[in-house]
N, C-alpha and C positions, 0 to 999 in steps of 0.2 A: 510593804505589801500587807494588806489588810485581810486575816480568815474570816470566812463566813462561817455559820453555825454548822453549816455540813460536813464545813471541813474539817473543823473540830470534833466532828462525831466520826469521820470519816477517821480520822489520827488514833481518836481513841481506840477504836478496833483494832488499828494496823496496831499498837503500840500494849494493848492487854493482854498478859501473860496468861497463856491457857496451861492449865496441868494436865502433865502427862498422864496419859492412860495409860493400861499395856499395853493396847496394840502401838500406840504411837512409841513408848520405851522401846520395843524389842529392838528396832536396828541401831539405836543409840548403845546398846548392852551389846548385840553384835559386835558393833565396832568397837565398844570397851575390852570386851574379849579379845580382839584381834591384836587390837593396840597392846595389850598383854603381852600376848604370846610373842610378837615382834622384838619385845623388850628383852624378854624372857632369855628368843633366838640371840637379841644382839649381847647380851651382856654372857650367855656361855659361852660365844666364840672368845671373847673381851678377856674369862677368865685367867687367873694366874697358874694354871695347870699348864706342864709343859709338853708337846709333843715329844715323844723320841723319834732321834732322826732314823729312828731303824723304822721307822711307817713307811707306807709302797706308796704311798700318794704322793705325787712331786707337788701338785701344790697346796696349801695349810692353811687355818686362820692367821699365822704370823707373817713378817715379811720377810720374802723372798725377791732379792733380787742381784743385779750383775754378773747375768748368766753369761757361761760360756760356753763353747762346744769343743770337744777334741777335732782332730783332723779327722777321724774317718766317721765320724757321725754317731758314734755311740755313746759315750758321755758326756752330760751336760752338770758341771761345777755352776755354783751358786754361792751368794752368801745371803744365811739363813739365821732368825736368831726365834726358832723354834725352841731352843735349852734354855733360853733366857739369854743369850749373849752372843755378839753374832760371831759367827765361825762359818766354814766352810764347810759345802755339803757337795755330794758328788752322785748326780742319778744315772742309773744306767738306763738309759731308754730302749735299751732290747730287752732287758729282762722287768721291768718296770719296776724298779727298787730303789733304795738309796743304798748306796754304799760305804760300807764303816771304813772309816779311816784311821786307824790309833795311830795315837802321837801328835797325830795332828789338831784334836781337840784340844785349847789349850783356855783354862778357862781365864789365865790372866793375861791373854792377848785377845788385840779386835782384829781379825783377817778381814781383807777386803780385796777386791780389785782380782780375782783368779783367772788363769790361765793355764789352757793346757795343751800335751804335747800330742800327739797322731794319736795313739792309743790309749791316752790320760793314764801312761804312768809316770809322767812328771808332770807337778801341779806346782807353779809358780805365783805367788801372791804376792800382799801387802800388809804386816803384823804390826801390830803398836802393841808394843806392853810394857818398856820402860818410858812410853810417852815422845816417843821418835817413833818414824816408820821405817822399818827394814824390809827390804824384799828376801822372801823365804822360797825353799824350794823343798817338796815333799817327793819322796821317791815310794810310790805306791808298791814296788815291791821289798825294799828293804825297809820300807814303815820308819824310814829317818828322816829330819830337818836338816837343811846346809843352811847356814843364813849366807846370804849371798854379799850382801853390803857393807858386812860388818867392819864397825871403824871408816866406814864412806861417812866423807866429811858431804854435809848437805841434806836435801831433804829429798826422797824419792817415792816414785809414785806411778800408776800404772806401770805396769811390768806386763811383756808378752814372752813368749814362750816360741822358739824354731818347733818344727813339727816332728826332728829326732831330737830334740831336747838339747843339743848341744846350744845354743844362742839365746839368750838373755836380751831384749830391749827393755828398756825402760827409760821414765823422764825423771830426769835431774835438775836441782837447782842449786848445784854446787857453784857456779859465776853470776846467782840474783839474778837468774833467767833462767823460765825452764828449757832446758836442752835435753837432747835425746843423747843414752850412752847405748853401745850394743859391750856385753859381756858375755867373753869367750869365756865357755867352761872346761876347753883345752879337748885336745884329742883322745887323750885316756877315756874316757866317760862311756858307760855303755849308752849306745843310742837309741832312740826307741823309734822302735823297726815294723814294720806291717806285719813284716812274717816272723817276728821275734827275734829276728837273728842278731 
């Protein structure tokens, strides 16, 4: 295909670099600005500063997830790595807070997988910190760990919780298949009861 001389003049224009004036700069400088402060936004949420999980806001710049809910609607357990390292966090949705848990912070285990019972005072998980997974069990009023698995030959993983705390399921792959085990925690155990009792 052969140009002719117009089209050639015609190219030249579309193709001649005009300078900017200021009016034509400003929305180019807008948008440099914007594109700024966007950066600015994404890279302090990004920073290395860590939330404490004692903030009332359930949800954060970091991640949050594998929520769960007690039986009667009021606590929802997560895991969070708001501190730098994930652990379990416990929000009370009536009073809009997080709830501190001591003991259960453990900065040389990874909690995952939580579980809770009618009124989330037993908190059933999943901890790695010798590089195995144990399922643990936190008792929100005595502020103590059980390990529940300990010396369970095999590998285990999701763990649920009965709604009075006495029942244990969880999957196991002590036969190189996961199977389901339920763990009685015996009758002794106080239960956790609607009206406390």
């Amino acid at each position: 295909m052969k140009l002719t001389s117009s089209d050639r003049q015609q190219n030249r224009r579309l193709w001649r670099l005009r300078p900017l004036t200021p009016r034509r700069y400003a929305p180019l400088a807008a948008f440099k600005h914007l594109l700024t402060a966007i950066a600015i936004a994404t890279l302090s949420a990004c920073s290395s500063t860590n939330t404490p999980l004692t903030s009332s806001a359930l949800n954060s710049p970091f991640s949050d997830s594998q929520p769960a809910l007690s039986g009667n609607g009021r606590y929802l357990a997560f895991v969070s790595n708001r501190g730098g390292s994930s652990k379990i966090a416990l929000y009370d949705l009536r009073a809009k807070r997080l709830v501190e848990l001591p003991s259960l912070d453990r900065g040389d285990a990874i909690a995952e997988t939580p579980s809770l019972s009618y009124t989330g005072r037993y908190i059933v998980y999943v901890a790695s910190d010798r590089g195995r997974p144990e399922i643990e069990l936190y008792d929100r009023i005595s502020r103590r760990i059980q390990v529940l698995t300990n010396g369970y030959r095999g590998w285990v993983r999701n763990p649920n919780i009965s709604a009075d705390g006495r029942y244990v399921v969880f999957e196991t792959g002590r036969r190189g298949q996961w199977d389901i085990e339920v763990l009685d925690r015996g009758p002794g155990i106080e239960l956790d009861r609607a009206d406390g009792s």
